[in-house]
LONU-631705 format. One record per atom (N, C-alpha, C, O, CB): residue in three letters; x, y, z; atom name. Coordinates in nm, 3 decimals, decimal comma. Glycine has a CB too. Layout:
// LONU-631705
[atom Ala [X Y Z] CA]
...
END
This chain:
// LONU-631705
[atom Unk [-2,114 0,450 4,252] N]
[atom Unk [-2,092 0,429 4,393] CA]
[atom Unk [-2,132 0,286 4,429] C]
[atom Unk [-2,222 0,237 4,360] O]
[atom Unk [-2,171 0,533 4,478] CB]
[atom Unk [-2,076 0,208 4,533] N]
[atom Unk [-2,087 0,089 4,529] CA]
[atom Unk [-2,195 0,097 4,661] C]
[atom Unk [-2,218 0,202 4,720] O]
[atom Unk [-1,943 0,008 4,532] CB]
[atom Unk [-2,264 -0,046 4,701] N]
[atom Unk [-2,375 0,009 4,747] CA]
[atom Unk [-2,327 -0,023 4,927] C]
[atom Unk [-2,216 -0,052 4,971] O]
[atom Unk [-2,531 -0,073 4,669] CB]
[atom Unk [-2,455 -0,005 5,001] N]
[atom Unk [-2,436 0,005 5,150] CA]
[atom Unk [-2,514 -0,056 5,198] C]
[atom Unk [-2,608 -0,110 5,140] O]
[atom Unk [-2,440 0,116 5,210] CB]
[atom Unk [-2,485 -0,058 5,336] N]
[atom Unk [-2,651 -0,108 5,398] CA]
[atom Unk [-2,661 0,055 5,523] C]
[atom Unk [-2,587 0,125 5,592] O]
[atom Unk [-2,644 -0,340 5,526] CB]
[atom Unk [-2,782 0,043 5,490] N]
[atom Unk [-2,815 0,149 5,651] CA]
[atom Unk [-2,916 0,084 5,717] C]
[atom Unk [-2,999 0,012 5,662] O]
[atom Unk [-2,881 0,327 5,633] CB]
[atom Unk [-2,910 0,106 5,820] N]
[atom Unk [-3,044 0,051 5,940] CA]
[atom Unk [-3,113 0,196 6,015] C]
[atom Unk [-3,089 0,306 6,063] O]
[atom Unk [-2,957 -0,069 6,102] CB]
[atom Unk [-3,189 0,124 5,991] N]
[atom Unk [-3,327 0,251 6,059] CA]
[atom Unk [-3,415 0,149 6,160] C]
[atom Unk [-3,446 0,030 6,159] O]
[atom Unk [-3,473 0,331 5,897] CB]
[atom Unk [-3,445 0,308 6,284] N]
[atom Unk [-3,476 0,265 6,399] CA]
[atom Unk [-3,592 0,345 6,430] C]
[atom Unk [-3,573 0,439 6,507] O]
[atom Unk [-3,369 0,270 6,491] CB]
[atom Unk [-3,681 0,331 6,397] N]
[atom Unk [-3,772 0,427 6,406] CA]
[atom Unk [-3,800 0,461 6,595] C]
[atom Unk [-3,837 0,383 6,683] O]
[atom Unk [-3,912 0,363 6,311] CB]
[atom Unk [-3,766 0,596 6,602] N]
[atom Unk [-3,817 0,651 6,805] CA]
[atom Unk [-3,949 0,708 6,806] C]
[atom Unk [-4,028 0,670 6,719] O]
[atom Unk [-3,709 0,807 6,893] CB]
[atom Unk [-3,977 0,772 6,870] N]
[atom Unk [-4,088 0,816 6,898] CA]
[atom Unk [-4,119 0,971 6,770] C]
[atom Unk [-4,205 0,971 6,682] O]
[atom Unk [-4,077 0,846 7,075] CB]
[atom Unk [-4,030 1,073 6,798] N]
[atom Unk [-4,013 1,124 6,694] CA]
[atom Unk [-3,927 1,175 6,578] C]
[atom Unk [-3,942 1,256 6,487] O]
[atom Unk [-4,048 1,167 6,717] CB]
[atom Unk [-3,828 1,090 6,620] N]
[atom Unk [-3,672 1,071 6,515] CA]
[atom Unk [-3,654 0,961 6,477] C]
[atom Unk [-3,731 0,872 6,513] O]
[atom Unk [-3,531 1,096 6,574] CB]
[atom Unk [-3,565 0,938 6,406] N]
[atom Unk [-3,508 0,788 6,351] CA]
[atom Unk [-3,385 0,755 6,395] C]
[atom Unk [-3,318 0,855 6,423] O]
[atom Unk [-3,493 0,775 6,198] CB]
[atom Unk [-3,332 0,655 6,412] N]
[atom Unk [-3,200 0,651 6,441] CA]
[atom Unk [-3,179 0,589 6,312] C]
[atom Unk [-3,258 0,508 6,264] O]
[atom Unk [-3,149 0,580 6,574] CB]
[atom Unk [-3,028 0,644 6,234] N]
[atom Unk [-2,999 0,560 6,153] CA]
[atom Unk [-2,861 0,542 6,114] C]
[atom Unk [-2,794 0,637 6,072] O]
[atom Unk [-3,067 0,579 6,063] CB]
[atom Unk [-2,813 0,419 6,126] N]
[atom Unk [-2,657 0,384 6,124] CA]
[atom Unk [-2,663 0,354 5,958] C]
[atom Unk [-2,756 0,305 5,894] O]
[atom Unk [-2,599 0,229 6,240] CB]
[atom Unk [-2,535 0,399 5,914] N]
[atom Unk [-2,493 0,356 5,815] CA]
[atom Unk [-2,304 0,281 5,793] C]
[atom Unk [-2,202 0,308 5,856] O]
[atom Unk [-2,533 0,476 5,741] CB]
[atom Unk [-2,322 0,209 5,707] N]
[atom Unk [-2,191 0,163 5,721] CA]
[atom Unk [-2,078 0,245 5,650] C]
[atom Unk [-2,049 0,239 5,530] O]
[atom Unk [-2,189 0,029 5,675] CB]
[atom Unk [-2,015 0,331 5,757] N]
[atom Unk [-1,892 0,397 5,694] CA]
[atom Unk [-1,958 0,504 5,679] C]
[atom Unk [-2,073 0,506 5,635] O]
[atom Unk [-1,820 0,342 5,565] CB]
[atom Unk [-1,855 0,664 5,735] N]
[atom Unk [-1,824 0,776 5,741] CA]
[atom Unk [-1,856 0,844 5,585] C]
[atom Unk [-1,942 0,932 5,584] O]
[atom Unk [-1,685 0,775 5,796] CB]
[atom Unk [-1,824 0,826 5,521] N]
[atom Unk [-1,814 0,889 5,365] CA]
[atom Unk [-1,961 0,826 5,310] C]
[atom Unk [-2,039 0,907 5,259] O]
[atom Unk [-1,652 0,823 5,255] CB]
[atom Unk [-1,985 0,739 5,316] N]
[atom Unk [-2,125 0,684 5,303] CA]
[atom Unk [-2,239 0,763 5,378] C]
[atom Unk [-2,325 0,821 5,311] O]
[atom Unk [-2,127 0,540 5,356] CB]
[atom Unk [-2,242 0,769 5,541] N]
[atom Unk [-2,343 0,852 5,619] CA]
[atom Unk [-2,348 1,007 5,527] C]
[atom Unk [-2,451 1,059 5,484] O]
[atom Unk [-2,283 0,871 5,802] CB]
[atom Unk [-2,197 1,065 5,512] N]
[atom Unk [-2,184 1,233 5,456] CA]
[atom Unk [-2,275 1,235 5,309] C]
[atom Unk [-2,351 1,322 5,267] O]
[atom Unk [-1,984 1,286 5,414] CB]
[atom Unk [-2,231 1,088 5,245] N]
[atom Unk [-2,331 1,123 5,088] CA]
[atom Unk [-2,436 1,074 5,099] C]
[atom Unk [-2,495 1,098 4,993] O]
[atom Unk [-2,290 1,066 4,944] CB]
[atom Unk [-2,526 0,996 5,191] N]
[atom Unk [-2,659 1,013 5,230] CA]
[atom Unk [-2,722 1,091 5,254] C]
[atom Unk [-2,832 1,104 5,199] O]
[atom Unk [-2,685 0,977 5,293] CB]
[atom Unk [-2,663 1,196 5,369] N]
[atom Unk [-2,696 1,307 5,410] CA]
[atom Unk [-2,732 1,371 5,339] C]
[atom Unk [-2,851 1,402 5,346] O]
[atom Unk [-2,633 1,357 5,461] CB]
[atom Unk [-2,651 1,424 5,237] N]
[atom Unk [-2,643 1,517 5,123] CA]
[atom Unk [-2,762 1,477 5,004] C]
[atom Unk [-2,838 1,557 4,948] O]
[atom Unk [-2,484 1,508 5,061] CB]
[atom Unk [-2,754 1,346 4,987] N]
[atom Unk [-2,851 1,281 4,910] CA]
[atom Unk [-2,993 1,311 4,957] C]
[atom Unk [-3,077 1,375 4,893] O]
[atom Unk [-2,826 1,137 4,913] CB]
[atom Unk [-3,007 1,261 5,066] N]
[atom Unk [-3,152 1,280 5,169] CA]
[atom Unk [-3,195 1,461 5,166] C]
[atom Unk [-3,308 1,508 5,178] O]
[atom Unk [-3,102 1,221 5,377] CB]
[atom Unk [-3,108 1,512 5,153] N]
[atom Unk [-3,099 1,709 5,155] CA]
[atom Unk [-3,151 1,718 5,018] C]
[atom Unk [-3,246 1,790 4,990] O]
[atom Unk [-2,908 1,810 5,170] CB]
[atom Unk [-3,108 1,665 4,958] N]
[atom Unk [-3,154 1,751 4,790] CA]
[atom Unk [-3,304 1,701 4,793] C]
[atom Unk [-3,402 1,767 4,756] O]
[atom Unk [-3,051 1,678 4,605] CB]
[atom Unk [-3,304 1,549 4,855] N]
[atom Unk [-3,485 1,501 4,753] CA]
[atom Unk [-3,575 1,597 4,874] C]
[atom Unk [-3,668 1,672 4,842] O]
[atom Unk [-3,563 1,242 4,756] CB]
[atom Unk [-3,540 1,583 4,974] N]
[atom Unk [-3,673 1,642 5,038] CA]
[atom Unk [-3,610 1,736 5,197] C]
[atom Unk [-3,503 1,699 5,245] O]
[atom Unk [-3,802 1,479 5,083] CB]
[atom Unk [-3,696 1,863 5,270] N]
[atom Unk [-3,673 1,949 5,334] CA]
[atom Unk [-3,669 1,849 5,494] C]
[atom Unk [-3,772 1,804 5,544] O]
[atom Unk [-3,780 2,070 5,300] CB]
[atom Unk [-3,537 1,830 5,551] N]
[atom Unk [-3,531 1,770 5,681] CA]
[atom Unk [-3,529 1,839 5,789] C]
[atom Unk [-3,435 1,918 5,792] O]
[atom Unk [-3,439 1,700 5,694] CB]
[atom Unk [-3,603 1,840 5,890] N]
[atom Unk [-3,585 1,953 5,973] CA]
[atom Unk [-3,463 1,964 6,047] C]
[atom Unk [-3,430 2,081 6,064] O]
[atom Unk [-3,683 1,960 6,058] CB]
[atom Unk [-3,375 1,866 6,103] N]
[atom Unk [-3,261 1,896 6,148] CA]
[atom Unk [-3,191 1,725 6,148] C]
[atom Unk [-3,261 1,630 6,113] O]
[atom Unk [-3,278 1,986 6,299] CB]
[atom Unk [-3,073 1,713 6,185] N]
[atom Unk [-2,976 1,592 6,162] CA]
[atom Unk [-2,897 1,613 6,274] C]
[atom Unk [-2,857 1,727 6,301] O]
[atom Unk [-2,887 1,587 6,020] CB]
[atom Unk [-2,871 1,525 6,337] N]
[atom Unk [-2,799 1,509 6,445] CA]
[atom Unk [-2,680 1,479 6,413] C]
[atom Unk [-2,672 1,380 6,340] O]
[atom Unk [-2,843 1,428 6,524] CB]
[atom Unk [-2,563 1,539 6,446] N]
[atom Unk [-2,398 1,478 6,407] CA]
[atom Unk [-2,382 1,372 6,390] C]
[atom Unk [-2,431 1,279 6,454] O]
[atom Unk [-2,293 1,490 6,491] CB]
[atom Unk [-2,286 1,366 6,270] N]
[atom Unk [-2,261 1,211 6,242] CA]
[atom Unk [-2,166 1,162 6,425] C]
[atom Unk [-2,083 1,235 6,479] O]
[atom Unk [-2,123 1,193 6,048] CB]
[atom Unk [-2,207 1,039 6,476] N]
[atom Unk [-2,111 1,030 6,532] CA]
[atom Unk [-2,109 0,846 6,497] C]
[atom Unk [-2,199 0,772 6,458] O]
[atom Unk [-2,120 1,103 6,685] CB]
[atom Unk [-1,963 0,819 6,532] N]
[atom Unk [-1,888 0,699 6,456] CA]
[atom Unk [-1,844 0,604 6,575] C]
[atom Unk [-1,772 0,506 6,550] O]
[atom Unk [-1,742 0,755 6,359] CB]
[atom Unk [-1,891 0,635 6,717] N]
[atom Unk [-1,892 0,556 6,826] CA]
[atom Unk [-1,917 0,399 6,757] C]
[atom Unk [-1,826 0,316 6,748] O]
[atom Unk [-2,011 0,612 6,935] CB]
[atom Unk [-2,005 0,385 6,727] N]
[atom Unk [-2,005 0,248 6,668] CA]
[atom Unk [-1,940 0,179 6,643] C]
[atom Unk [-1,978 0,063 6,633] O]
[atom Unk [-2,037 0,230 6,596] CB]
[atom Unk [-1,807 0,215 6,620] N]
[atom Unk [-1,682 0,153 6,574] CA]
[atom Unk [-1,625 0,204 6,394] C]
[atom Unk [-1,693 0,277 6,322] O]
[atom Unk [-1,719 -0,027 6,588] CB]
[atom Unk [-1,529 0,162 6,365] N]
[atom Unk [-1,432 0,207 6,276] CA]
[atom Unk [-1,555 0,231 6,136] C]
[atom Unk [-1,565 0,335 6,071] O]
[atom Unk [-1,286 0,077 6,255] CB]
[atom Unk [-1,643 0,097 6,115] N]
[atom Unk [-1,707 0,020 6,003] CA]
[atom Unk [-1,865 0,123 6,000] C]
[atom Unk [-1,884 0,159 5,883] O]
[atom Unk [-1,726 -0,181 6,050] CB]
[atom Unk [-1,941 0,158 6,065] N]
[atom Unk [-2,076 0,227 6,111] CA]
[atom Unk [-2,096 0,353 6,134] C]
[atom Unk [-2,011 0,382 6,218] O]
[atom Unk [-2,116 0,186 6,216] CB]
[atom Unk [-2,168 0,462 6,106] N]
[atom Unk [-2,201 0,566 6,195] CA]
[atom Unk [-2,321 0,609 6,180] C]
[atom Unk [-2,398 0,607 6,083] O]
[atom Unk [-2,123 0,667 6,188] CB]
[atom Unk [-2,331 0,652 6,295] N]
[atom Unk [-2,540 0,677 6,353] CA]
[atom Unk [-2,523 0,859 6,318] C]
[atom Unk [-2,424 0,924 6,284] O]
[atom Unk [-2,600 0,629 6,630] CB]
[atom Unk [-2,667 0,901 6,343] N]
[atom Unk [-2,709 0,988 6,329] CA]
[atom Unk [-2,871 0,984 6,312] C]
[atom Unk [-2,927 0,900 6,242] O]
[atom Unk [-2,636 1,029 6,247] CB]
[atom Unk [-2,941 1,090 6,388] N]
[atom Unk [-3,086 1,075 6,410] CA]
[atom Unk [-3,129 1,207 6,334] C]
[atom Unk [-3,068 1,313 6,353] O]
[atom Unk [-3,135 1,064 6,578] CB]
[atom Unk [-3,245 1,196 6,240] N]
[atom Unk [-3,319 1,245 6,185] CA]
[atom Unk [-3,438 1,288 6,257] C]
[atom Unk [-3,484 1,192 6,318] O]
[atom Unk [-3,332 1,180 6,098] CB]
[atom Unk [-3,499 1,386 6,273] N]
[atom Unk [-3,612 1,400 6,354] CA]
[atom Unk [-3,724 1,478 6,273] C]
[atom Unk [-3,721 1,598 6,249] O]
[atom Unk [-3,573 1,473 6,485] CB]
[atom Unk [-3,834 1,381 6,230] N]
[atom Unk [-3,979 1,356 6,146] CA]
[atom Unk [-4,014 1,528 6,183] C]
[atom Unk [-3,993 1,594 6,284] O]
[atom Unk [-4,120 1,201 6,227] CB]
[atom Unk [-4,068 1,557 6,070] N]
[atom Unk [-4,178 1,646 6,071] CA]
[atom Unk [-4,273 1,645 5,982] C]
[atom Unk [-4,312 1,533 5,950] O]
[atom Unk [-4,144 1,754 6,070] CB]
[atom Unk [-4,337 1,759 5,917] N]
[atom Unk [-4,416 1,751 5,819] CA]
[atom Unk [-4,457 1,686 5,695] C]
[atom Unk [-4,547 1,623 5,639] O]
[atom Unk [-4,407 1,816 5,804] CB]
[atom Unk [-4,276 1,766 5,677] N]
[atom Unk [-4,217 1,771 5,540] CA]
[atom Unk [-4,167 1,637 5,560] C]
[atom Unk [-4,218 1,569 5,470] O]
[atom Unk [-4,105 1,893 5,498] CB]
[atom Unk [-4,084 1,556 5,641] N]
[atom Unk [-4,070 1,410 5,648] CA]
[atom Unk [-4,102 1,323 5,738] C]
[atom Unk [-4,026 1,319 5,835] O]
[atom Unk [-3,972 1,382 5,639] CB]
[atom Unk [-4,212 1,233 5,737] N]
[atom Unk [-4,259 1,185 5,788] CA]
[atom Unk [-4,211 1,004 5,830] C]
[atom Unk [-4,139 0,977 5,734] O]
[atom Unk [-4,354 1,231 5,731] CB]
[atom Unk [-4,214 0,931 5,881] N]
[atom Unk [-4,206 0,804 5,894] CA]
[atom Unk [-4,178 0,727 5,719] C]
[atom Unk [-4,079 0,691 5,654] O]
[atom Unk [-4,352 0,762 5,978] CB]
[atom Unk [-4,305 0,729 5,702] N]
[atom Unk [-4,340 0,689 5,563] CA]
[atom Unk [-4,206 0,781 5,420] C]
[atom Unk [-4,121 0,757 5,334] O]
[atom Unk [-4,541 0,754 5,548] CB]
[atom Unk [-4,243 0,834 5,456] N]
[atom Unk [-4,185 0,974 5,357] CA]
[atom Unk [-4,030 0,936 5,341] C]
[atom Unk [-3,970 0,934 5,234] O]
[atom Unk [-4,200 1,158 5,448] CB]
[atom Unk [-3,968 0,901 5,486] N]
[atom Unk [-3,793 0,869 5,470] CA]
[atom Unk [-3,796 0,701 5,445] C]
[atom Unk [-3,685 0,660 5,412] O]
[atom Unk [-3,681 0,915 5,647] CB]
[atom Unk [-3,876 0,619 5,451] N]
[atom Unk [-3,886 0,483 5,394] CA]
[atom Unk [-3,904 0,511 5,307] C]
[atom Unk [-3,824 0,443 5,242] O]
[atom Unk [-3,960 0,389 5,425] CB]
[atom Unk [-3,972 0,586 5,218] N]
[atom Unk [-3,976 0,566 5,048] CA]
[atom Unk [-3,852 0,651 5,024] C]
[atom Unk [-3,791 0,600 4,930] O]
[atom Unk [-4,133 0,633 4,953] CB]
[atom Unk [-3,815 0,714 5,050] N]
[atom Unk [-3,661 0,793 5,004] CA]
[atom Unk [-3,579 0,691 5,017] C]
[atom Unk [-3,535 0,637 4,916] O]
[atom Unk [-3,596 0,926 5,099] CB]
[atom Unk [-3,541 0,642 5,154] N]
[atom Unk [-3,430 0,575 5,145] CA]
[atom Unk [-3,427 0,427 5,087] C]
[atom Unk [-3,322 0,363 5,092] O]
[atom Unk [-3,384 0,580 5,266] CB]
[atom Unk [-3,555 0,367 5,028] N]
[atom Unk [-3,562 0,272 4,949] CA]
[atom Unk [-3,535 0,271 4,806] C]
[atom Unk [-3,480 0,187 4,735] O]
[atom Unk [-3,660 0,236 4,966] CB]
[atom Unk [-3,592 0,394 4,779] N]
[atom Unk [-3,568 0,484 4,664] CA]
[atom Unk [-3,392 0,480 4,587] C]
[atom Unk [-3,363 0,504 4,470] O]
[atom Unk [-3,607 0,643 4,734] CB]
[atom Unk [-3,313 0,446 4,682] N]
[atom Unk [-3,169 0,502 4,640] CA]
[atom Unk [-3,107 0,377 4,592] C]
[atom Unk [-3,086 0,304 4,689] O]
[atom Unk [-3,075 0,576 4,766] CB]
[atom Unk [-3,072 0,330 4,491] N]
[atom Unk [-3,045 0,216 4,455] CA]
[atom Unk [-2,901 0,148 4,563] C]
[atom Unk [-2,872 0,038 4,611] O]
[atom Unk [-3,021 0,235 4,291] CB]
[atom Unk [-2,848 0,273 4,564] N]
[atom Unk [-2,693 0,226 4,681] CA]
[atom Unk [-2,734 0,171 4,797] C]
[atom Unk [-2,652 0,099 4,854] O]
[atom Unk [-2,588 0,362 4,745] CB]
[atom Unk [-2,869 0,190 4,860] N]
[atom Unk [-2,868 0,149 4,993] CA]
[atom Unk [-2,937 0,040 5,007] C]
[atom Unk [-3,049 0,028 4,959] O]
[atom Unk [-2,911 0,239 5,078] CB]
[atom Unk [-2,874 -0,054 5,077] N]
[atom Unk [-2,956 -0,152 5,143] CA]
[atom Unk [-3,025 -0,138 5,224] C]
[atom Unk [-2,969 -0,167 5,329] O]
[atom Unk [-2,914 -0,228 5,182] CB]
[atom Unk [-3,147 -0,100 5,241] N]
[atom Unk [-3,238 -0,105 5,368] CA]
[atom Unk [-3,305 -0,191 5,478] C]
[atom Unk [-3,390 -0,274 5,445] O]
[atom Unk [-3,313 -0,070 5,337] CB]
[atom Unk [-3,257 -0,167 5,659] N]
[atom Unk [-3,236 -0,284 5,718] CA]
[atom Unk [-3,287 -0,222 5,850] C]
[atom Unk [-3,230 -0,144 5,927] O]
[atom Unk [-3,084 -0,351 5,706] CB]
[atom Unk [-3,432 -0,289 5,857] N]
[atom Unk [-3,475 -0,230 5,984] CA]
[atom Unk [-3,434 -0,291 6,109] C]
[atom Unk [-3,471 -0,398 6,157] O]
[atom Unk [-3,610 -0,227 5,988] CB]
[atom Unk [-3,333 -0,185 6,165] N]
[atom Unk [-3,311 -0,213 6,308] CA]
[atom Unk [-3,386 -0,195 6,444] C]
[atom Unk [-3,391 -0,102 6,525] O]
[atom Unk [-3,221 -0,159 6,327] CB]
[atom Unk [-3,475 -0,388 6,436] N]
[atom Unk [-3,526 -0,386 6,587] CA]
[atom Unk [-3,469 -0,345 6,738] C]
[atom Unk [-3,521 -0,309 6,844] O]
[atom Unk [-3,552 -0,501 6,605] CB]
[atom Unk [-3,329 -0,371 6,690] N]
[atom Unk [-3,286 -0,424 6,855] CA]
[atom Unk [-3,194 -0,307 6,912] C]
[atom Unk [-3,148 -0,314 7,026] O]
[atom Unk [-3,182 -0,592 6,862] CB]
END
């Protein structure tokens, strides 16, 4: 698989996180599902335009702040890109 970038937004108790391209967000998802228990995922939605799509993760126990930064650094495909703004 060729690689990506995603941006993470850390909220108060979810993440926001865009990734570039539809088929990319679906095999993250799936990727992020096997290594560790997420409590829920918010629909992909692709408002962003043709190239991006968001979707918010919301922290619990089992994934914490820390916990989805070492996963998603972890994945050699993704570029990891913290979105301040």
């Amino acid at each position: 698989m060729t690689g990506f970038r995603v941006w993470i937004r850390h909220l108060a108790e979810d993440c926001r996180v865009r990734v570039d391209g539809i088929q990319n967000a679906r095999w993250l998802l799936t990727r992020l599902a096997s290594s560790f228990i997420f409590k829920n995922a918010q629909p992909i939605n692709d408002d962003e335009g043709p190239s991006s799509c968001v979707f918010h993760l919301r922290y619990s126990s089992q994934m914490s702040r820390p916990t989805l930064e070492k996963a998603l650094a972890a994945i050699p495909e993704v570029e990891l890109i913290s979105d301040t703004a």
